[in-house]
C-alpha positions in Angstrom: -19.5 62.1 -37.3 -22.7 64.0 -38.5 -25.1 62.2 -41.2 -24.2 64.7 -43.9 -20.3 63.7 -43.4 -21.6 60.1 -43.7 -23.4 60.4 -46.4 -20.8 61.5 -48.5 -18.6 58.8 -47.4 -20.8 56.7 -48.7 -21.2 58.5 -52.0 -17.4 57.7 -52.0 -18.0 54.2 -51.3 -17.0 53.8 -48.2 -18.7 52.1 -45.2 -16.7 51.0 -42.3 -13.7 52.8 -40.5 -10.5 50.9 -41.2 -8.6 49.9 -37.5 -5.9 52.9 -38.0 -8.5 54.9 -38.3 -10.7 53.5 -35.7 -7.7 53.7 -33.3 -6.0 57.1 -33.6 -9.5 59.0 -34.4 -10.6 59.4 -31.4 -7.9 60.5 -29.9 -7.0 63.0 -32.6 -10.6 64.7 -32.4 -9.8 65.3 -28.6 -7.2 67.3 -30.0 -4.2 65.0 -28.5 -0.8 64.8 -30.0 -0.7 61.9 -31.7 2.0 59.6 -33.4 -0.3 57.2 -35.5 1.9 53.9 -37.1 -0.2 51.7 -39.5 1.1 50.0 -42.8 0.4 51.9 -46.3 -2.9 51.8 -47.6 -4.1 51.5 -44.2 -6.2 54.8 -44.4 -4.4 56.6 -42.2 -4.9 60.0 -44.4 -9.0 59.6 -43.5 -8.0 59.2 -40.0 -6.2 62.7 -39.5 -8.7 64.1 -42.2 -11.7 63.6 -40.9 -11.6 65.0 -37.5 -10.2 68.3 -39.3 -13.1 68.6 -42.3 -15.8 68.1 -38.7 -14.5 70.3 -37.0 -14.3 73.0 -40.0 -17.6 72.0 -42.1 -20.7 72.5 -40.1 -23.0 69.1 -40.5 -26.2 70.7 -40.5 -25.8 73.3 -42.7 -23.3 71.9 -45.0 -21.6 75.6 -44.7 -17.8 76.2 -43.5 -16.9 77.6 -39.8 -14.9 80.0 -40.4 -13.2 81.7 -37.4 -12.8 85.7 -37.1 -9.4 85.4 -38.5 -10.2 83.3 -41.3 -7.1 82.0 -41.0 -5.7 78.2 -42.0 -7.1 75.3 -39.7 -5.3 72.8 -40.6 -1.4 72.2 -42.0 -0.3 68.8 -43.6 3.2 68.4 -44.7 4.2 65.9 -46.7 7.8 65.2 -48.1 6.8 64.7 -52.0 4.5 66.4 -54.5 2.4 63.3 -55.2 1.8 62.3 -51.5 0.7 65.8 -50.9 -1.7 66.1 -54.6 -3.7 62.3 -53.1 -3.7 63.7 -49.6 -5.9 67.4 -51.3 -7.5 64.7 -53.8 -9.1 62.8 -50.4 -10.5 66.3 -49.2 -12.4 67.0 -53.0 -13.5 63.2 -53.4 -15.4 63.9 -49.7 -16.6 67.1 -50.2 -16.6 68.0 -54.1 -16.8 71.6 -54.9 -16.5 72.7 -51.1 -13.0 70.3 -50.6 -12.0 72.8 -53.8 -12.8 75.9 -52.2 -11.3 75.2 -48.5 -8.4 73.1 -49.5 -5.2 74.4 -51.3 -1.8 72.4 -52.4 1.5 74.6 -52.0 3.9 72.1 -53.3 7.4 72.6 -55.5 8.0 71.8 -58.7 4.3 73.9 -59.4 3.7 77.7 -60.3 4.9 79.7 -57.0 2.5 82.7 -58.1 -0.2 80.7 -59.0 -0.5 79.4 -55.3 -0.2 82.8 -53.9 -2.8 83.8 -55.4 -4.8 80.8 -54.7 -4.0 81.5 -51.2 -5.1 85.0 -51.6 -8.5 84.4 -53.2 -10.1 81.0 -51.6 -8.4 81.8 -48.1 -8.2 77.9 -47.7 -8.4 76.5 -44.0 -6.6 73.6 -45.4 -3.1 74.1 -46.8 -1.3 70.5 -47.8 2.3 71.2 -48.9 6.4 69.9 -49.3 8.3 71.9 -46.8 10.2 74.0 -49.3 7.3 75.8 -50.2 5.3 75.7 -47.0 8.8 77.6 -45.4 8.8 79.4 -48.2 4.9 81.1 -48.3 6.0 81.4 -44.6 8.8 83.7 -45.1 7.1 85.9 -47.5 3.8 86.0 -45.5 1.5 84.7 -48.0 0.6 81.9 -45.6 0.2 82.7 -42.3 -0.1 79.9 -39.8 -0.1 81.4 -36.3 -3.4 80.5 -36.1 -3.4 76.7 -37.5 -4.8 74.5 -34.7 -3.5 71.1 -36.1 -0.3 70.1 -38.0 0.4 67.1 -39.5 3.7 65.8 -40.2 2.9 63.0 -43.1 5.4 60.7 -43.3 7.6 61.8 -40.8 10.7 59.7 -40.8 11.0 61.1 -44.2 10.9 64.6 -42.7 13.8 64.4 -40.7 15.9 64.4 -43.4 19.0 66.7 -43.9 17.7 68.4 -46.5 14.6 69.2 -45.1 15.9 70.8 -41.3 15.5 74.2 -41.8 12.6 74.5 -43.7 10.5 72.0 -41.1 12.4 74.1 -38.4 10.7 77.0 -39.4 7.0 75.2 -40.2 7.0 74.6 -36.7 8.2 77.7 -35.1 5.6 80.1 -36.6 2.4 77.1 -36.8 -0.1 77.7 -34.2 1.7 80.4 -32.1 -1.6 82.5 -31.8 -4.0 79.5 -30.8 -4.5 79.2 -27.2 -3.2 76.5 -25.4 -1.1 75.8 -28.5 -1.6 73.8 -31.4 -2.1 70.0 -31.7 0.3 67.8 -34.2 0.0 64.6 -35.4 2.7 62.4 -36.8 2.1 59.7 -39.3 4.4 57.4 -40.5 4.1 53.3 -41.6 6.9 53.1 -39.3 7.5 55.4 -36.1 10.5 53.9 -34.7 11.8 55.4 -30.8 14.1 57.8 -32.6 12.2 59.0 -34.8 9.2 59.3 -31.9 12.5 61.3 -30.0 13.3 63.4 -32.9 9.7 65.3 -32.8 9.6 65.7 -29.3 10.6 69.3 -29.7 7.6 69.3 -32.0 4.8 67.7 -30.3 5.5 66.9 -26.2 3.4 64.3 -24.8 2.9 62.1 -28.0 0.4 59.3 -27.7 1.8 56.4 -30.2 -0.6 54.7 -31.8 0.3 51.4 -33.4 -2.3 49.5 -35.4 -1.5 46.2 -37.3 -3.6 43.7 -39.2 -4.4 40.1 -40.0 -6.9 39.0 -41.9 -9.9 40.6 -44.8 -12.8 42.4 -43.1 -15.7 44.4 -45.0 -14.9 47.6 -46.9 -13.7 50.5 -44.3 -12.6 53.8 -45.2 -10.0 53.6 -47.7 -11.6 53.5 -50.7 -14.0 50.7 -52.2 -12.3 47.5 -51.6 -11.3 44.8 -48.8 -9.6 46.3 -45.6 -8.4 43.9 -42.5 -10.0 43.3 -39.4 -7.3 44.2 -36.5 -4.6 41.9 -34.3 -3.8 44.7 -32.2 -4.1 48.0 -31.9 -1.8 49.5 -29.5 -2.0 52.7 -27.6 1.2 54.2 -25.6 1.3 57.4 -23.7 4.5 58.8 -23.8 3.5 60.2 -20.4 2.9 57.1 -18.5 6.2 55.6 -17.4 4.8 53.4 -15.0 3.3 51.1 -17.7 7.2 50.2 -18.7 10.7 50.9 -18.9 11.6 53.0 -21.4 14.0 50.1 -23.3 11.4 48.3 -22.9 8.7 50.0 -24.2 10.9 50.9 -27.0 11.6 46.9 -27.9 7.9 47.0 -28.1 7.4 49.6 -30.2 9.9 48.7 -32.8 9.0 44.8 -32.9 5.4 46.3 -34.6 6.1 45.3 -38.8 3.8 47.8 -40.1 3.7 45.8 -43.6 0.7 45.4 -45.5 -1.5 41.8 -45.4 -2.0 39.8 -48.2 1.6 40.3 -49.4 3.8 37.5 -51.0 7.7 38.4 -50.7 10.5 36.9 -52.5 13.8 37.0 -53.6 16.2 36.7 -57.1 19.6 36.1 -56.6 21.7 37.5 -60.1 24.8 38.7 -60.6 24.8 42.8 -61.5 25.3 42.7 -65.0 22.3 40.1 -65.4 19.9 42.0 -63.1 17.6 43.8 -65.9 17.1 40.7 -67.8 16.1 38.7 -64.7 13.7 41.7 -63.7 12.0 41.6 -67.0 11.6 37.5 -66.7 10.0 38.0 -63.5 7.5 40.4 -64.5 6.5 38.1 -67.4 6.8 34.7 -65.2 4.5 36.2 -62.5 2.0 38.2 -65.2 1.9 41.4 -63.2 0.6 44.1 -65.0 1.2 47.1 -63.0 4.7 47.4 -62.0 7.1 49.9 -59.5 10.5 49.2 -60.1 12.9 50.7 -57.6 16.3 52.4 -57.8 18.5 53.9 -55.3 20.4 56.6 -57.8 18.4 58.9 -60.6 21.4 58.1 -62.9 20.0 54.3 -62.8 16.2 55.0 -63.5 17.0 56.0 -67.1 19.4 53.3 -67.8 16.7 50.9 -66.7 14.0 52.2 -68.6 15.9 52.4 -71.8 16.9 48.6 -71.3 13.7 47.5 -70.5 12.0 49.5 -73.5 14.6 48.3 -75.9 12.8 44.8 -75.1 9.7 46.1 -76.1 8.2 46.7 -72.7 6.4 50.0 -72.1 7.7 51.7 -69.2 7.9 54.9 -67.5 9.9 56.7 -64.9 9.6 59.3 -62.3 12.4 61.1 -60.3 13.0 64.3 -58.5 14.8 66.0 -61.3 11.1 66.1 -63.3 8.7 69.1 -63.1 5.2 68.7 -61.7 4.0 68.5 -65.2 6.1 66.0 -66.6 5.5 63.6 -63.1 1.9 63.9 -64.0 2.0 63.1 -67.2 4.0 60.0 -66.5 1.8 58.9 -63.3 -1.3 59.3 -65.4 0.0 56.9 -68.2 0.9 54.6 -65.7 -2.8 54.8 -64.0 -4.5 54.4 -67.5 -2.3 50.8 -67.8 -0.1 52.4 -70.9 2.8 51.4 -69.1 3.3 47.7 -67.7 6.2 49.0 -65.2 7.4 52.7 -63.5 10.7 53.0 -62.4 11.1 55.1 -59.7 13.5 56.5 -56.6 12.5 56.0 -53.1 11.1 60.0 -52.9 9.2 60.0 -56.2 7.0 57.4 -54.9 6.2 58.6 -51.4 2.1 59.0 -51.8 1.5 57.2 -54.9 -1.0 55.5 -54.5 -2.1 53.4 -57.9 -5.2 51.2 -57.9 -4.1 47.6 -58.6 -0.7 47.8 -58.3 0.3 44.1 -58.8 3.7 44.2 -57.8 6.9 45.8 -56.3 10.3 45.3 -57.4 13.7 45.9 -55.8 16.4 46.3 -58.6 18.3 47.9 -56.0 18.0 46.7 -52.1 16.4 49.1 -50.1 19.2 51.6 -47.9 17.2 49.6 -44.3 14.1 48.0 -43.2 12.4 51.6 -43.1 12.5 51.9 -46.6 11.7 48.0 -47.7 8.3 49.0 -45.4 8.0 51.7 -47.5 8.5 50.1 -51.0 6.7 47.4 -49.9 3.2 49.6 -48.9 2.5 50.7 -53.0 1.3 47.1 -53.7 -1.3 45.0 -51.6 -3.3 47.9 -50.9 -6.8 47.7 -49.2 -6.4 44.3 -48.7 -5.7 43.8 -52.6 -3.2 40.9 -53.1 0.7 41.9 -54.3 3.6 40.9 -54.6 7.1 42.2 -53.6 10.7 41.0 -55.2 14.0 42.0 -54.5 16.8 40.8 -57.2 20.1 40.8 -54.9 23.5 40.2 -56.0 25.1 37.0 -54.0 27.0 39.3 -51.9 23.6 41.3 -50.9 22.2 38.0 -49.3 23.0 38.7 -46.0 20.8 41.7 -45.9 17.3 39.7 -47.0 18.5 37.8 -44.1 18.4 40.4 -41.7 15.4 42.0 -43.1 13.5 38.6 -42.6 14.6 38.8 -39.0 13.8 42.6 -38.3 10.9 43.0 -39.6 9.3 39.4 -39.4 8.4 37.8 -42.6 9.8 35.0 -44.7 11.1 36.1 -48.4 11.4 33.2 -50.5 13.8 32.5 -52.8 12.6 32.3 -56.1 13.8 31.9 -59.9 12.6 32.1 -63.6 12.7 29.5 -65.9 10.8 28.8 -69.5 8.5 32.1 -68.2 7.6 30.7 -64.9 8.4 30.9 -61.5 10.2 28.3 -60.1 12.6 26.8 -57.2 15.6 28.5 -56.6 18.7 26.2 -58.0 20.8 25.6 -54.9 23.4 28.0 -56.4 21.2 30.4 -57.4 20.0 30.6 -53.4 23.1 30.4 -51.0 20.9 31.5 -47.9 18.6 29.4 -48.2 20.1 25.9 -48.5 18.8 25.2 -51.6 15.8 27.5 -51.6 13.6 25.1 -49.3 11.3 27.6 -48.7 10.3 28.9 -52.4 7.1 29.0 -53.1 5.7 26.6 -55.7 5.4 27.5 -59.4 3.0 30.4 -59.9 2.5 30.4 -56.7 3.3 34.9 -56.6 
């Protein structure tokens, strides 16, 4: 990395790479295919980012390299408008005025004709995008890709979705046909499980996994300013090399990584349905967080649980899929600016989100698998920042914080609210636990 690069990471207030990026770097500037696994807030944006803005901004000069084709360099697709807004927001806070000219968002939910002529004008050599759009300049032939030498594939396990086949289907057909020796991709993911590493084959053959977790605070790296971790492992698999291990076994491997973020305290409410509202609103005030994502599994329920929570005089927001880019913004700034105390969100609104001192996660609704609890769980203890996550369960629901204690390796105590503090669970009110033996102490969240 050249000294003007530096320079502006520094301006940024970075210093130090984090270990996801430290890891799958390399490897990704050699123009490898690359699956790169690390828990949000990890940096792993920076880590596919910066190889792409070397190898397109000339250090020397501070000028772009522009081939003869001045076509796009680089694709990034990313499943939801705000994961795909932070991920152009990374390229201007580097660069400034030059991330503005060679970067340009193609995302639904915005002005189509506003980004086709955006396309038009700048002639970016970074496009970030959803799919719908991306498939959709495609078709028209506003954006052509056949000369894109790296896609990335942000959250991928996302990606696979149903609802999202045909459009990635046709991403990848026509993205780096024209570039000799074909294209490279990377695929990013908090969790890159052997299915999902199966599922992209078609995609990207001879993937390199690359698993990076953490343990403990280290100095400020590449996130943004703040505390990162130094690493436990970081873990490099060649698909290719089958003489390393089996393939089950290799697999067991892979999938026994938790890519969950340090620092993190979780913990569980048992309540009956009808009482789960009130019990969420006594466990924001008993553990004084500030800054709160509140999730739900069905858009019908994000309303419902704002109203309630408002009617107690609680300021909260909420963000779905059925909103317009405008009105998501409007809502996300609000929350940013601390004018709400809690956001109630679905699973796909919040892919990307990525709010400074974001004290706490809560479950209202248990996550569909251990995918999506990594997922929820990754907006709060960010760059080494401490946080919080709690599910409120119904009795019934107990078996499944059991099992996602077992999977994915971490103890969730059982925890309940009493006079505005947090307190043991009541044996009743924890049936798993045997009493709720392992709650934390009083305050302790």
């Amino acid at each position: 990395m050249g000294a003007r690069l530096t320079r502006a990471l520094e301006r940024a207030g970075v210093e130090t790479p984090s270990i996801a990026q430290r890891a799958a770097m390399p490897a990704i500037a050699r123009g490898e295919n690359v699956a790169m696994q690390s828990h949000t807030g990890s940096g792993k944006t920076l880590a596919y980012l910066l190889p792409v803005i070397c190898d397109i901004v000339d250090d020397e000069t501070g000028t772009v390299r522009r081939d003869a084709g001045n076509g796009v360099r680089a694709l990034v697709v990313a499943p939801s408008q705000e994961l795909a807004m932070q991920i152009v927001r990374q390229v201007e806070r580097l660069l400034g005025d030059l991330g503005r000219e060679i970067t340009q968002q193609a995302i639904g939910g915005a002005n189509a004709k506003r980004q086709e002529e955006a396309i038009r004008r700048k002639r970016p050599l970074i496009v970030v995008g959803t799919p719908g759009r991306l498939a959709e300049l495609s078709r028209t032939g506003i954006l052509q890709t056949h000369g894109v030498k790296t896609l990335v594939v942000d959250e991928a396990d996302d990606l696979l979705a149903s609802n999202f086949r045909r459009d990635m289907a046709r991403i990848s057909e026509h993205t780096g046909k024209a570039v000799p020796g074909g294209r490279q991709t990377v695929i990013v993911s908090a969790t890159l499980k052997q299915e999902t590493l199966d599922a992209y084959s078609y995609l990207a053959p001879n993937l390199t996994h690359i698993v990076a977790t953490y343990d403990k605070p280290s100095p400020t790296a590449l996130t943004t300013p703040g505390e990162d971790e130094e690493v436990e492992e970081a873990d490099v698999a060649d698909a290719r090399d089958e003489k390393s291990a089996s393939a089950a076994a290799r697999q067991e491997r892979m999938q026994g990584v938790v890519s969950l973020p340090p620092h993190i305290t979780h913990c569980s409410v048992i309540s009956e349905r009808r009482h789960k509202v009130d019990e969420l609103r006594r466990a924001i005030h008993a553990t004084d967080v500030q800054r709160a994502l509140i999730f739900c599994n069905f858009g019908r329920r994000l309303e419902e649980v704002q109203a309630k929570l408002s009617a107690r005089r609680m300021p909260v927001g909420v963000l779905h899929g059925g909103m317009d880019k405008m009105e998501r913004q409007k809502e996300l700034a609000k929350f940013r600016r601390g004018e709400f105390r809690a956001l109630v969100v679905s699973d796909l609104a919040a892919r990307g989100l990525d709010v400074d001192d974001c004290d706490a996660v809560f479950n209202l609704e248990l996550p569909t698998d251990e995918t999506h609890y990594v997922h929820r769980a990754g907006r709060t203890g960010r760059m080494g920042s401490p946080g919080v996550v709690v599910t409120i369960a119904e009795p019934q629901e107990a078996f499944v914080l059991e099992r996602f204690e077992r999977n994915l390796g971490v103890k969730i105590n059982d925890i309940a609210t009493k006079g505005g503090e947090v307190v043991r669970a009541a044996p009743e009110r924890a049936p798993r636990r045997g009493g709720g033996k392992r709650a934390p102490k009083p305050r302790s969240v």
